[in-house]
N, C-alpha and C positions, 0 to 999 in steps of 0.2 A: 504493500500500500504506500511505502516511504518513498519507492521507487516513483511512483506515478505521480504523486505531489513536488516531485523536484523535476520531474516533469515539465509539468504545467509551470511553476515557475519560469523553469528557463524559457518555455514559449512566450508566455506574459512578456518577460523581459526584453527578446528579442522584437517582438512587436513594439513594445514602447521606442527602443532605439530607434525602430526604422521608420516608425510614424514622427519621430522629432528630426532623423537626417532628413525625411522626405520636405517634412514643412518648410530647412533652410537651403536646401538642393536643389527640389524638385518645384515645389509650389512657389519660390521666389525668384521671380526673373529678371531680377535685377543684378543675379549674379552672372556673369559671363567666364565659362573655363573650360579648357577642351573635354573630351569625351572621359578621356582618361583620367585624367585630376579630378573632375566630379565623382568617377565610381570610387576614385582613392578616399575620397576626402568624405562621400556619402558612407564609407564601409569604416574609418576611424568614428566618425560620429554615431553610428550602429553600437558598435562594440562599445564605446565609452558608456553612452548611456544606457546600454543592456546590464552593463558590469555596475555601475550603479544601483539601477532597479533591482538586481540582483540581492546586493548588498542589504538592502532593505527589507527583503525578506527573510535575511541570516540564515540559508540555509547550511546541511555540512556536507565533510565532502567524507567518502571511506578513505582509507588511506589502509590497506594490506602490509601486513611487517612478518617478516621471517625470522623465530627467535629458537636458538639452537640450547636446550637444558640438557647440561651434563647430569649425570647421575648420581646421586647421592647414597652414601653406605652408612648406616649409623651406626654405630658403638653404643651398647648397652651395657653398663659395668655393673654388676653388684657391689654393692656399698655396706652388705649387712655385715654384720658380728661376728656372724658363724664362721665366716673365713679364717679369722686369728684365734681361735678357738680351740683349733687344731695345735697335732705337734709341726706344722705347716706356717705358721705363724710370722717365725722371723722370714720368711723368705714372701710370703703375701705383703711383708710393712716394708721391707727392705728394695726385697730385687724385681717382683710383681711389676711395680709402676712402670720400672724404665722398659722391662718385657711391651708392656703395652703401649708406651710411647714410641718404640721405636713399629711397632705396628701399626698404628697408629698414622706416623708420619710415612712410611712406605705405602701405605693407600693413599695417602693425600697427593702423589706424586700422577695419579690416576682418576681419583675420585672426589666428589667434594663429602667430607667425614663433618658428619654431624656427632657430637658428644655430649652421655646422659650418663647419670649415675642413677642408681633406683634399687628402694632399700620399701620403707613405708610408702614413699612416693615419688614419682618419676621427678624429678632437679637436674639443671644443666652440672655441665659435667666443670669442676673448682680442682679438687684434688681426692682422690680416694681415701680416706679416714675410718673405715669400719666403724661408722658409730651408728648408724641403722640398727635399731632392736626387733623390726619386724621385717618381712620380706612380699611383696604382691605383687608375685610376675604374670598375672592375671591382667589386672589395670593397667600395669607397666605397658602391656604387649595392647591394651585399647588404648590406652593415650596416646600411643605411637601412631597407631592407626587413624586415629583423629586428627592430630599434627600435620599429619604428611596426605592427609585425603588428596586426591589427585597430582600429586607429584610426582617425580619422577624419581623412585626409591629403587635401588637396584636388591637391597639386599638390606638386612637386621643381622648385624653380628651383636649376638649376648652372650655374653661371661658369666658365668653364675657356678654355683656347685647344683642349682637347681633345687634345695631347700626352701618351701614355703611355710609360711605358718600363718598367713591374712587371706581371705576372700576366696575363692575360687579357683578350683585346676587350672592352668594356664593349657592342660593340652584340649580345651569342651570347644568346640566345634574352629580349633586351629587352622583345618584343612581350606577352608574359608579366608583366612588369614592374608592381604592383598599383596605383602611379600616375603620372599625367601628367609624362613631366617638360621642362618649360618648360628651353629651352638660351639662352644667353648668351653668344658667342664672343668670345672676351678672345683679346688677341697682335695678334699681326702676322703677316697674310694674305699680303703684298707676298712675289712667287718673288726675292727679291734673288738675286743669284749666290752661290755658298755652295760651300764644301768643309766635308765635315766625318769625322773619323774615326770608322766607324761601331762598328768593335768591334774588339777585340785578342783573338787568340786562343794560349794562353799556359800554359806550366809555371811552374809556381811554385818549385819547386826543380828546379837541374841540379846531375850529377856535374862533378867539375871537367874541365877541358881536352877537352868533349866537345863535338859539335856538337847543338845542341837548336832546333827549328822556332818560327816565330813565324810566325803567318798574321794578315795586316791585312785587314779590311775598311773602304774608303775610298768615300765618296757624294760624287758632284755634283751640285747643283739651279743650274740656266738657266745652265749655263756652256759653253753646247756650242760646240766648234771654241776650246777655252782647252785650255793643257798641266796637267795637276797635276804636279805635281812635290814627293815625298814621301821623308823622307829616317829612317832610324833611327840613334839616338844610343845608345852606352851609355858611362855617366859622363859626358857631355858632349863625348863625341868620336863624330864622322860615322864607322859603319862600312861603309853601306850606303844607297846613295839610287839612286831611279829616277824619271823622266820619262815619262809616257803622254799620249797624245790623250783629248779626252774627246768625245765623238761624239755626244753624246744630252744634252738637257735635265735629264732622270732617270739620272743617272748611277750605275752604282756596279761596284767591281773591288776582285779580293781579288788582297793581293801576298805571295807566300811566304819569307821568309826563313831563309836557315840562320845562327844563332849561333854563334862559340865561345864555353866558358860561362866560358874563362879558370881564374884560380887561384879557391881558395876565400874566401867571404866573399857579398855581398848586394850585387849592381847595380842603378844605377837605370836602366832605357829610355826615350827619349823617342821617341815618335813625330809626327812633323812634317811639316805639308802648307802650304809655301809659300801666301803670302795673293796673290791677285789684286786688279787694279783695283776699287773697287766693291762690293767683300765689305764688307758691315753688321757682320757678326758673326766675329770669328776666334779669340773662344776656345773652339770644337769645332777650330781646327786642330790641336790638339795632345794626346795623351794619354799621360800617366807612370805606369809602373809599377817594381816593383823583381821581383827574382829571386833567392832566394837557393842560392849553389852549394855543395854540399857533398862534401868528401872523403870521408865516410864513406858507403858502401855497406849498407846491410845486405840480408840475401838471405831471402830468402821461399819456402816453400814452400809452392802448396794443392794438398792431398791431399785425393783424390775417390773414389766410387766409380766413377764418370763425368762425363764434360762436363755443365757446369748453368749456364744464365746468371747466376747470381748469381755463380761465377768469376773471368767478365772483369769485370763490375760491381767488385769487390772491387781488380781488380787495378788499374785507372781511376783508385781512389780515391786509389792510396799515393804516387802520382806518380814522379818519374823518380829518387829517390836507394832505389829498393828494387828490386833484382835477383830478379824474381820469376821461379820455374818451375812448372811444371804437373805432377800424377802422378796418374795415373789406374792404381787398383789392378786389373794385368796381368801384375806381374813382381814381382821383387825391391824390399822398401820400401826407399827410400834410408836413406842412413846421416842421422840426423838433425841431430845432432853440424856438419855443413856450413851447419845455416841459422842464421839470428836468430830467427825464429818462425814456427810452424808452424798452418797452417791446416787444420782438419780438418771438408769438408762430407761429414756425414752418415759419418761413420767412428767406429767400427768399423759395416759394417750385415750385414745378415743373411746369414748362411752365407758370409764372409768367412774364407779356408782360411789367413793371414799374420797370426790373430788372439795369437799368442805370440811371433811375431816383433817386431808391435807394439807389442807390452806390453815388449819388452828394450827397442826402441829408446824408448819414454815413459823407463822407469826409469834408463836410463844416459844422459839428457841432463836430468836434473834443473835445470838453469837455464835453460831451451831455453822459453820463455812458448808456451801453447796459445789455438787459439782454436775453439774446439767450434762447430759450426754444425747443429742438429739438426732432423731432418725424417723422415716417414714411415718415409725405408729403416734410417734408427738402429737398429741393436740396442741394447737399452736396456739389457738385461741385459753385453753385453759392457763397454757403455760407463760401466756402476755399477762394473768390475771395474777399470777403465782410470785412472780419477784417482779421489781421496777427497773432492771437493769438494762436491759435490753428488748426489743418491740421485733417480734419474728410473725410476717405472714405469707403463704404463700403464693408463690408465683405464677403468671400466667398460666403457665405451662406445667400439668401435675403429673411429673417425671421425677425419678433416679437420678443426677446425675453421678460419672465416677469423678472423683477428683481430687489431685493431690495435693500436701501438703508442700510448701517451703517456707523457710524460717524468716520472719519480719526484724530487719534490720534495726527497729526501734524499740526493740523490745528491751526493758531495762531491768525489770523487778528480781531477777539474779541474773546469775552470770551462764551462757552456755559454752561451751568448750567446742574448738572449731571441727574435730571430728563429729561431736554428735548434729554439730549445723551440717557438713558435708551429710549427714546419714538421715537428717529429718526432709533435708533436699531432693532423696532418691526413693522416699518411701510411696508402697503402690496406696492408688488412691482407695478414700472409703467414700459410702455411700452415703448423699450430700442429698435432701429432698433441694428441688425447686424453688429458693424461698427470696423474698425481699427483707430487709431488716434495718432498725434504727437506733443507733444508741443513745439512750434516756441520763448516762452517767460515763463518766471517764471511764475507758477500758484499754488496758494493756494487751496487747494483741501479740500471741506469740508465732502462730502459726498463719498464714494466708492460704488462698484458695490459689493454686496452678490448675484450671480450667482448658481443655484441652491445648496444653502447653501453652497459656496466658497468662502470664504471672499480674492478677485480678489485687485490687486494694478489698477483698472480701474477705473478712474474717472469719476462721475457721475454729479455732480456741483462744479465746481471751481469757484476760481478769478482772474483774472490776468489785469496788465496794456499794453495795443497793444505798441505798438512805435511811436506813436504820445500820450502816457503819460495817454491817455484814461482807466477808470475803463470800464470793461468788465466782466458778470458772463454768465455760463455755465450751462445750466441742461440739460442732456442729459436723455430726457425723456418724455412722458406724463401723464397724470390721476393723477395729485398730486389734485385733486379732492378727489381723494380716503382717502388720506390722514390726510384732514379735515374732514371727516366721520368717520374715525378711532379714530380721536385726540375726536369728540364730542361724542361716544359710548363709549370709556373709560373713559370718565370723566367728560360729558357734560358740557363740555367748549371744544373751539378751540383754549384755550390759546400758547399752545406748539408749535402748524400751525404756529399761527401770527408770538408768536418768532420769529422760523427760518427762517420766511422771513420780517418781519418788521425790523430786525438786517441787514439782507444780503442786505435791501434798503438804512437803514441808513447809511449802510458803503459804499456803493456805492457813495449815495451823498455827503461825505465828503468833503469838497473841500482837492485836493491833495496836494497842499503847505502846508495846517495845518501841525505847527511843532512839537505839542502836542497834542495828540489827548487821551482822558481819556473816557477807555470801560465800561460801568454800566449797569446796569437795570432802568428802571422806578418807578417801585415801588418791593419792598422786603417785604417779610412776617418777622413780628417780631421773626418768629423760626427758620430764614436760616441764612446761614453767608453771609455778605454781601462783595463783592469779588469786588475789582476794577483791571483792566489792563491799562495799559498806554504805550504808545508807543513815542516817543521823538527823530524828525529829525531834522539833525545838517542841516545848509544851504545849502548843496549840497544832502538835502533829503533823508541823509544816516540813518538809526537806529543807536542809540550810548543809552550805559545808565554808560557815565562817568560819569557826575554828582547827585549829591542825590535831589529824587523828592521829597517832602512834600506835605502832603494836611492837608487844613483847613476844617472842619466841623461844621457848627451851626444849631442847632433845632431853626426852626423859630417860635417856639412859645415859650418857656421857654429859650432862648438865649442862650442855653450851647454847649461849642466848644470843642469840638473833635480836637487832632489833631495827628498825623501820620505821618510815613516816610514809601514810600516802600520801598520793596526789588527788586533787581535787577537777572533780569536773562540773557540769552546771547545776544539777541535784545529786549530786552520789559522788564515791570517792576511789580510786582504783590503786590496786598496788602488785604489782610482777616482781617476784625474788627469785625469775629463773629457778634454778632448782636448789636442791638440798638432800646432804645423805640421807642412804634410808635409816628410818625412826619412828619413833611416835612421838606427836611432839605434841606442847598446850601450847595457847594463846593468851593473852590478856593484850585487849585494845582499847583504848582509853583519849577521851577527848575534854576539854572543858570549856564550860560554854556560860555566861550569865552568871559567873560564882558558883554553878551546877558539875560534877562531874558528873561523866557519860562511860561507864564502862560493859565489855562483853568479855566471855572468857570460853572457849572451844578446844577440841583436841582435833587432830586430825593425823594420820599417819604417811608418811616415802615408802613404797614399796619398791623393790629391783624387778626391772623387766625380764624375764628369764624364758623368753620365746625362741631366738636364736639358738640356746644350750640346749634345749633340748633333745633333739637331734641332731649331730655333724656330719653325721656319716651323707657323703656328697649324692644325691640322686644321680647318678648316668642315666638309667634308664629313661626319665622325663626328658633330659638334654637332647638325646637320641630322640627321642619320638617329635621332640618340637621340630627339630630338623627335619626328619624322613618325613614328617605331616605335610610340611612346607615345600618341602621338595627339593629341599638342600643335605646339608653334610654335619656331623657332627666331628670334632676333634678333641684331644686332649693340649695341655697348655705348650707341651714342646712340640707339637705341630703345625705352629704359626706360620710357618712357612709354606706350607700345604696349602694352608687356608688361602694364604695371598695368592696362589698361582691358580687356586680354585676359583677365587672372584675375578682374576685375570680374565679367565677359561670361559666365565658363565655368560654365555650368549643373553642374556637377559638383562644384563648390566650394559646396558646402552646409552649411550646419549640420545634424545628425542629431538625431532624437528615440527615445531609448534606456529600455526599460522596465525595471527591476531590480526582481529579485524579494529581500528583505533577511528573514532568518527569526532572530525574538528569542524569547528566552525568557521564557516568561508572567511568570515568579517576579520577573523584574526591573524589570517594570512597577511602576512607584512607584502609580500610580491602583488599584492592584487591591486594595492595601494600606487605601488610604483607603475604598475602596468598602465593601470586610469590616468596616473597621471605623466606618462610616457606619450598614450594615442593623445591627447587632450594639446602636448605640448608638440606634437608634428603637426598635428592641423593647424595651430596657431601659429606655428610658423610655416605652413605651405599658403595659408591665405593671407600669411603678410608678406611674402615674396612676392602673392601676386594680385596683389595693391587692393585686397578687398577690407584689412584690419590698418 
């Protein structure tokens, strides 16, 4: 169609030219010039003024370009732990690098080499450090794929020993894969005898004086007809040890523990598997965590219309210091007054006969926190009658939609950690009725609506306080079921689930007069920075952060104090101390304000990451299969020179020839400029030669 309109342009144009040469050539006869000079001087004043008109219409012109892309090889180094782990060690930190530099730059003599390191996550390539604690050559191998979408990638050379312990097999549907990728198997292949503890499975917090389960998972590699003998410690005393045969090369046995969780306060565990003759490697024999036990109970009620998986999901999350019950609307509503906070899926819903009973027991436990969970069976209209926080009806349209969640950048009321933001970003959607909605009071908005990939300002779970000073949360939605199946198939834990709702609990129960309320984690891995939030209300409950806050820090075991000022932002206070050996440690943070002191006081514990240790032994087999999948080669590390004569070799590593089509605007042409005014200036001097100017 583009074609046809510049078209007509250029006819337009040329008609205008020849109808103004005609008017000064042909229709005035006062000009006198031979045959010849008039058709000269009628075809300069055509063109002049055709180029003109043209200009005016600013059409473009194509312009065809020929661009030749050489081929790219990327380098994928692992950067994890495991590597120096090994008896392998000094020669990965020492002679490793220059191996790979000097490969490195012999492909650059050929190819253009792109360079990445990737441990937890893909990073340009600085210098190799083994300080990676997890490994996800899963991701690694998609963000590559996404990087380079239609480029001109000859080949993926990675280095790895091929040990994962994050997200997904890297070899699930490979074959797919858009290129070759050339494998490198880094570690130590060698079966040494080996114990190692393969996983702890664990409450994070217990009631006091109660007994709570601890399940060990414990591996054996080529120690068959050896005893393991495995022993559990809390605070450094043996309370529990057993002795097994180990029968099998490939060994592995889960052992069940029952705890007492003792008085209240925060234990550390150690789990411990005696070393045998021969064992290379023994720091997988041990793994420490802490636990913290708490006096305080609080009691839970979810209130249902009926059984729903999203329920037990919910109830998973709060862990062992919340006495939850179950009520499914068949009888009498309990007396509310009995709980901490009250959960309500899908209540009040449709033709619901206890809809004035409900409404006494909201109004006479006004300090009672709710937690709204809305879906299909909602009656929407009961539920606008029921709290003043929010005005929900619905939409034109009386549909399902699916829709997921992503994390609202402004959300302030605690702190979330940028993994669980990465992971509340990927989660599948739940089921969202049709609805319009308006809010009656301030709401803190954690969650938005990503509606078929439209990141929407619609709120999916909030917070907010009614006007009776009531905490009140929002999810607008069901099947967060799905959720916790998603959280445990990426990473077989439901860590990041509990988070986002073990946080949304505890900040619920706060009591709301707290004048200082100080935001943490429970426990930190010794490799993340540890991040506090604090929030500081002056006596009329207002945010202020006039005053400078301070915190104290003591490791409760070797006595050493830490201490710190935060910083201050526009309501709230922030403070990063990088990290800290593992411990357990207390707090006391302290402000003063109006002649008032303001203080909080918290424990929280450093744990060691110990994902790397646990197995070293180097996969080949996976190195191998990524290759053969792709349709390349696998090697070992003194065959770098194979490798280069292999990519030499590989017909497929080409340079491309690429046609671009680049479309300019006439008017921008500097040449068009000189040309007009080139015809303009020979006619002006052929008709003052011949005495008509």
């Amino acid at each position: 169609m583009s074609d046809y309109i510049d078209m007509w342009i250029y006819l337009i144009a040329i008609l205008l030219g020849i109808c103004f040469a005609s008017l000064l050539y042909l229709s005035n006869k006062s000009q006198h010039y031979n045959k010849t000079l008039s058709i000269l001087l009628f075809l300069l004043r055509t063109i002049a003024v055709a180029l003109v008109a043209i200009l005016f219409f600013n059409p473009y012109i194509k312009q065809k370009s020929t661009k030749i892309e050489a081929a790219s090889i990327i380098i994928a180094q692992d950067n994890s732990k495991s590597l120096i782990l090994t008896k392998d060690s000094s020669f990965y930190k020492n002679e490793y690098p220059h191996i790979l530099d000097s490969l490195i730059n012999k492909l650059d003599d050929y190819y253009n080499v792109d360079k990445y390191l990737f441990g937890k996550e893909l990073k340009d390539f600085q210098h190799i450090d083994y300080q990676d604690y997890y490994t996800d050559l899963y991701t690694t191998l998609n963000d590559l794929r996404k990087i380079y979408y239609k480029k001109n990638v000859g080949a993926v050379v990675l280095l790895s020993d091929g040990i994962i312990n994050k997200s997904y097999s890297p070899e699930q549907n490979i074959e797919s894969y858009p290129f070759p990728i050339y494998t490198v198997t880094l570690g130590d292949t060698t079966n040494h005898p080996d114990f190692y503890v393969k996983d702890v499975q664990y409450n994070k917090t217990s009631p006091t004086n109660t007994i709570f389960p601890l399940r060990i998972i414990a591996n054996a590699h080529n120690c068959r007809n050896k005893s393991m003998n495995i022993k559990v410690l809390v605070n450094n005393e043996i309370i529990e040890e057993l002795n097994i045969p180990v029968n099998s090369n490939r060994f592995s046995h889960t052992f069940d523990f029952n705890i007492n969780s003792g008085e209240e306060g925060v234990k550390q565990i150690d789990i411990l598997i005696d070393t045998i003759r021969n064992e290379q490697v023994t720091q997988n024999n041990k793994k420490s965590f802490f636990i913290e036990v708490i006096d305080k109970q609080y009691k839970v009620l979810f209130y249902a219309k009926s059984p729903h998986p999203d329920l037990g999901s919910l109830k998973n999350a709060l862990g062992n210091h919340f006495e939850t019950e179950m009520f499914f609307d068949n009888g009498e509503i309990p007396d509310f007054s009995d709980y901490d906070i009250i959960f309500m899926h899908q209540i009040p819903y449709k033709g619901m006969n206890r809809l004035d009973q409900l409404k006494q027991e909201v109004a006479n436990n006004k300090e009672t926190p709710l937690f709204f969970i809305i879906g299909e069976h909602t009656d929407l209209e009961a539920f606008n009658s029921l709290q003043n926080s929010i005005s929900i009806e619905r939409g034109t349209v009386n549909s399902i939609l699916d829709v997921k969640p992503y994390h609202s950048q402004t959300f302030g009321l605690y702190s979330i950690e940028d993994e669980l933001i990465k992971s509340i970003n990927n989660l599948p959607p739940l089921s969202v009725p049709h609805i319009n909605y308006s809010f009656k009071t301030n709401h803190d908005i954690l969650l938005l609506m990503n509606i078929s990939n439209v990141m929407t300002q619609n709120p999916m779970m909030s917070f907010s306080n009614d006007t009776d000073g009531r905490k009140v949360a929002f999810l607008l939605g069901t099947g967060i079921w799905r959720w916790k199946l998603y959280d445990y198939y990426n990473n077989e834990n439901c860590h990041n689930f509990e988070e986002l709702f073990s946080k949304s609990v505890k900040y619920l129960l706060t009591e709301k007069d707290k004048e200082l309320i100080i935001n943490h984690k429970d426990n930190y891995l010794n490799t993340e920075d540890i991040i506090f939030t604090a929030d500081l209300k002056n006596p009329s409950q207002e945010l202020i952060t006039d005053p400078d806050l301070h915190i104290r820090i003591i490791n409760k075991h070797n006595k050493a104090i830490y201490e710190y000022a935060f910083s201050k932002n526009d309501k709230s206070y922030k403070l990063n101390i990088n990290t800290l050996p593992k411990g357990i440690y207390t707090f006391t943070a302290q402000a003063e304000y109006g002649g008032k002191k303001y203080m909080e006081n918290g424990t929280f514990s450093v744990v060691s990451v110990g994902a790397e240790a646990q197995d070293l032994i180097a996969n080949a087999s996976r190195m191998q299969a990524l290759a053969s999948l792709t349709k390349a080669k696998n090697y070992n590390i003194n065959e770098l020179d194979q490798l280069l004569e292999t990519l030499k070799n590989d017909e497929r590593i080409c340079s491309i020839t690429r046609e671009e089509n680049n479309y300019k605007d006439l008017i921008n042409l500097k040449s068009i400029f000189f040309i007009i005014l080139s015809l303009i200036s020979i006619e002006w001097i052929l008709r003052k030669m011949f005495g008509t100017y």
